[in-house]
C-alpha positions as CSV (number, residue, x, y, z in Angstrom):
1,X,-27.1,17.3,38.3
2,X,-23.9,20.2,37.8
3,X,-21.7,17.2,39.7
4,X,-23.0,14.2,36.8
5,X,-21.7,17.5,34.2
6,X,-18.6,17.8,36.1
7,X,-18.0,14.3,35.7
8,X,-18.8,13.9,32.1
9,X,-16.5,17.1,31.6
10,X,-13.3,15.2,33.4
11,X,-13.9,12.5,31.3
12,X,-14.2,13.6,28.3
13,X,-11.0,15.6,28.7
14,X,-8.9,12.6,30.1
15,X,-9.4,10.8,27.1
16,X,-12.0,8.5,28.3
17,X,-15.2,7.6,26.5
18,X,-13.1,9.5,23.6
19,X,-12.8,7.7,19.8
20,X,-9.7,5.8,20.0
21,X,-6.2,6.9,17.7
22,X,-6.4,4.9,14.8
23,X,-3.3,2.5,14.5
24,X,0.2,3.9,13.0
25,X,2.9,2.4,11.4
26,X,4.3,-0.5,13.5
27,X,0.6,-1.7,14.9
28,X,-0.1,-5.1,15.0
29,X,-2.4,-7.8,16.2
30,X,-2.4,-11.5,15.9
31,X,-0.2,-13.6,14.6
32,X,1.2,-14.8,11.4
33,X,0.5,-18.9,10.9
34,X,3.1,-20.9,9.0
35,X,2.2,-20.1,5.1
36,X,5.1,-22.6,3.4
37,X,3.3,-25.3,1.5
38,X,0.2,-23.3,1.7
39,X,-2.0,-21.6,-1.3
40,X,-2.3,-18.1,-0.3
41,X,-4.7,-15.9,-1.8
42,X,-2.8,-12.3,-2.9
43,X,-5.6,-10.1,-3.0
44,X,-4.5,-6.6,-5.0
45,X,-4.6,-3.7,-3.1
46,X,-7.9,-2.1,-2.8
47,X,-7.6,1.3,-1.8
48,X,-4.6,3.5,-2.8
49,X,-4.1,7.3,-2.4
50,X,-1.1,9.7,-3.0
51,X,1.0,8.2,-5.4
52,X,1.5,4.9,-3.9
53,X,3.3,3.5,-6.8
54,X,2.5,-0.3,-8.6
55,X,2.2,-1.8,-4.4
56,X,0.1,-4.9,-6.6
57,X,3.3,-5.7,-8.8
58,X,6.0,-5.1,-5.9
59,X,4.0,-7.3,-3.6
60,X,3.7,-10.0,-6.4
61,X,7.7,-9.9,-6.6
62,X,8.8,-10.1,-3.2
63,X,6.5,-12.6,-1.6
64,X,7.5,-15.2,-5.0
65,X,11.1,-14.2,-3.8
66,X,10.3,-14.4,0.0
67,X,8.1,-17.6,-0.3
68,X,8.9,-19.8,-2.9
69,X,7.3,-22.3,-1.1
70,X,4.4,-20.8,-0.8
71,X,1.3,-21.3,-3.6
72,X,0.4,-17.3,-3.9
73,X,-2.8,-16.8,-5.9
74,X,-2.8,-13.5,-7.4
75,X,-3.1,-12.0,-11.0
76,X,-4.6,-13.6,-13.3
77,X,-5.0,-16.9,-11.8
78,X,-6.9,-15.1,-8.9
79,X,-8.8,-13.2,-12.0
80,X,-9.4,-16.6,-13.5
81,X,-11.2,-17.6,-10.4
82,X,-13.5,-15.0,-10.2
83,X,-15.0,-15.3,-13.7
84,X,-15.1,-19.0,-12.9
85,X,-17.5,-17.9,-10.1
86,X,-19.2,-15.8,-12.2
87,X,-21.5,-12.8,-10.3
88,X,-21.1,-14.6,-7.1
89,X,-16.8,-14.6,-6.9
90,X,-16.8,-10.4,-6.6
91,X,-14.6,-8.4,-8.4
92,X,-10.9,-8.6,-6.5
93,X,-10.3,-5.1,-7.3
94,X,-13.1,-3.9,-5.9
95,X,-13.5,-5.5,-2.1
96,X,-16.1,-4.2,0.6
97,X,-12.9,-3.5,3.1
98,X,-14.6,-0.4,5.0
99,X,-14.7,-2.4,8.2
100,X,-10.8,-2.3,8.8
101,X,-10.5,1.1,8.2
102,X,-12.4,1.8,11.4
103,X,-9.1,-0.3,13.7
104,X,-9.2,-3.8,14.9
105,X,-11.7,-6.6,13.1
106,X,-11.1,-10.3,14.1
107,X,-14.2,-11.9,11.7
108,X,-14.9,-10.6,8.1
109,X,-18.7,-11.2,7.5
110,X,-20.8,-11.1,4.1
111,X,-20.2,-9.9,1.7
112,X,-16.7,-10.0,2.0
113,X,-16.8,-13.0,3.5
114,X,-18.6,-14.7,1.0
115,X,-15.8,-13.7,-1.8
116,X,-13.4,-14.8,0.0
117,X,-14.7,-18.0,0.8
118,X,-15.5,-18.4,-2.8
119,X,-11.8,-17.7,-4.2
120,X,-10.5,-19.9,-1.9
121,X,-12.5,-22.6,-2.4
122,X,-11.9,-22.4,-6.5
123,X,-8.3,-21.8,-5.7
124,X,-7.6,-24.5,-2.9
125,X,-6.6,-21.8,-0.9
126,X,-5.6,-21.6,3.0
127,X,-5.5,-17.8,3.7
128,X,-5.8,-14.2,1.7
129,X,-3.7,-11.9,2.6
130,X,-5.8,-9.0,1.9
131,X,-3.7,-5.2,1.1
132,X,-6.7,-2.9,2.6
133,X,-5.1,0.2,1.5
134,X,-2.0,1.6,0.1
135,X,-0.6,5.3,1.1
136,X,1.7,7.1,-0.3
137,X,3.2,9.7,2.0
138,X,6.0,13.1,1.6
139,X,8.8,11.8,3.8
140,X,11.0,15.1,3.5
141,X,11.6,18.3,1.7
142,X,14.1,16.5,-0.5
143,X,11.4,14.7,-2.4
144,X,11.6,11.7,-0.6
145,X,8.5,9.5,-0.1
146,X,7.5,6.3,1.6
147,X,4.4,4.1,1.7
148,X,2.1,3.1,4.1
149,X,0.0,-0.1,4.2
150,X,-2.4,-1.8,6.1
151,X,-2.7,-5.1,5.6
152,X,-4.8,-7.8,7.3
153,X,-4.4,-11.8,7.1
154,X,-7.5,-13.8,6.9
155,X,-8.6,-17.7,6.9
156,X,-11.0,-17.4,4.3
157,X,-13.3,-20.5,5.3
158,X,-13.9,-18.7,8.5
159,X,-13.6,-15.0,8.2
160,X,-11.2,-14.9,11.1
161,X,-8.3,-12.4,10.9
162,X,-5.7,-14.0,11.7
163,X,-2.9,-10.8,11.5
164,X,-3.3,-7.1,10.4
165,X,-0.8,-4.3,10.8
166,X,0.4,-1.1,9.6
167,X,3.5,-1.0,7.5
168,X,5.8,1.7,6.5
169,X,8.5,1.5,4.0
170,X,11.7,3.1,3.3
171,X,11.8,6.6,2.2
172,X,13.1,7.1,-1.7
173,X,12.4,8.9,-4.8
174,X,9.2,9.7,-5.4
175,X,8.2,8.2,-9.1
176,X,10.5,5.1,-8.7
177,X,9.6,1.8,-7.7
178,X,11.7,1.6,-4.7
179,X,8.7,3.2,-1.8
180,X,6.8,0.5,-2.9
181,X,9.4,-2.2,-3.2
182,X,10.3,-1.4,0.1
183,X,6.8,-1.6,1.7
184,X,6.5,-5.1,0.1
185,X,10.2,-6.3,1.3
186,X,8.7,-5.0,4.8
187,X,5.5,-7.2,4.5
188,X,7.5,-10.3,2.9
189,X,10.0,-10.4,5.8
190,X,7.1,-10.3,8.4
191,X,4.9,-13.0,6.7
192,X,8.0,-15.1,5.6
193,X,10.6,-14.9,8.6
């Protein structure tokens, strides 16, 4: 019996059987399909937290600049959509996105699911690139900040996520557009190589 305590003990402090880190800047998993000549639904972001900045507008800008090719669906045309669908197309704003806070998801079930599949549907959509959460962080004491995002890319008619990652921006002057800009030039360039 003290040996199976022993044992636990040792494990416990090696790190096994421990909750694992949760992801950091630079994580990623999956892979990023072809998105030219695609409809992409650009969900806004749906959680945001220390002073993040407009992430909605910047992202918006850089992925029409990034990917003119691409059909992005976000605004009021992914607005429209939802009224269209009435109760059943969700509120955009306001996404059940819990589950990829807790690290790695490859399927989205109801009822998140369910929106999504809805929107895209009324859209003609392919994917959703869906901003989980938006983070605003103090780079240094010379009031410097950057933002951090995690951001996950789904096929809405199956749930599957296809990419997600954590990305960090430049640092720059707090109350300027440029932390989030720089987030969304970060996310552009990896969706649109």
């Amino acid at each position: 019996m003290l040996t199976a305590f022993v044992a636990v003990g040792l494990l416990a402090g090696c790190g096994i059987g421990s909750a694992p880190e949760p992801p950091g800047p630079g994580w990623e998993r999956g892979a990023v399909p072809e998105l030219r000549g695609t409809g992409v639904l650009l969900l806004p972001v749906q959680g945001q937290a220390g002073g993040a900045g407009d992430v909605d507008a910047e992202l918006v800008h850089a992925l029409d600049e990034a990917g003119p090719t691409v059909r992005w669906i976000a605004g009021s045309d992914l607005e429209g959509a939802a009224e269209r669908a009435g109760a059943l197309g969700g509120d955009p704003r306001n996404l059940p996105v819990a589950v990829f806070e807790m690290g790695e998801v490859e399927r989205v079930g109801d009822p998140l699911f369910g929106t999504l599949y809805r929107l895209a549907a009324l859209t003609d959509a392919t994917y959703a690139v869906l901003p989980v959460t938006a983070r605003g962080e103090t780079a240094d004491d010379a009031g410097l900040a950057s933002v951090r995002l995690n951001v996950a890319l789904l096929d809405p008619r199956t749930g599957r996520v296809l990419w997600q990652s954590i990305i960090q921006g430049d640092p720059g002057a707090v109350d300027t557009p440029a932390p989030a800009a720089s987030v969304a030039e970060r996310l552009a360039g990896r969706l649109l190589p």
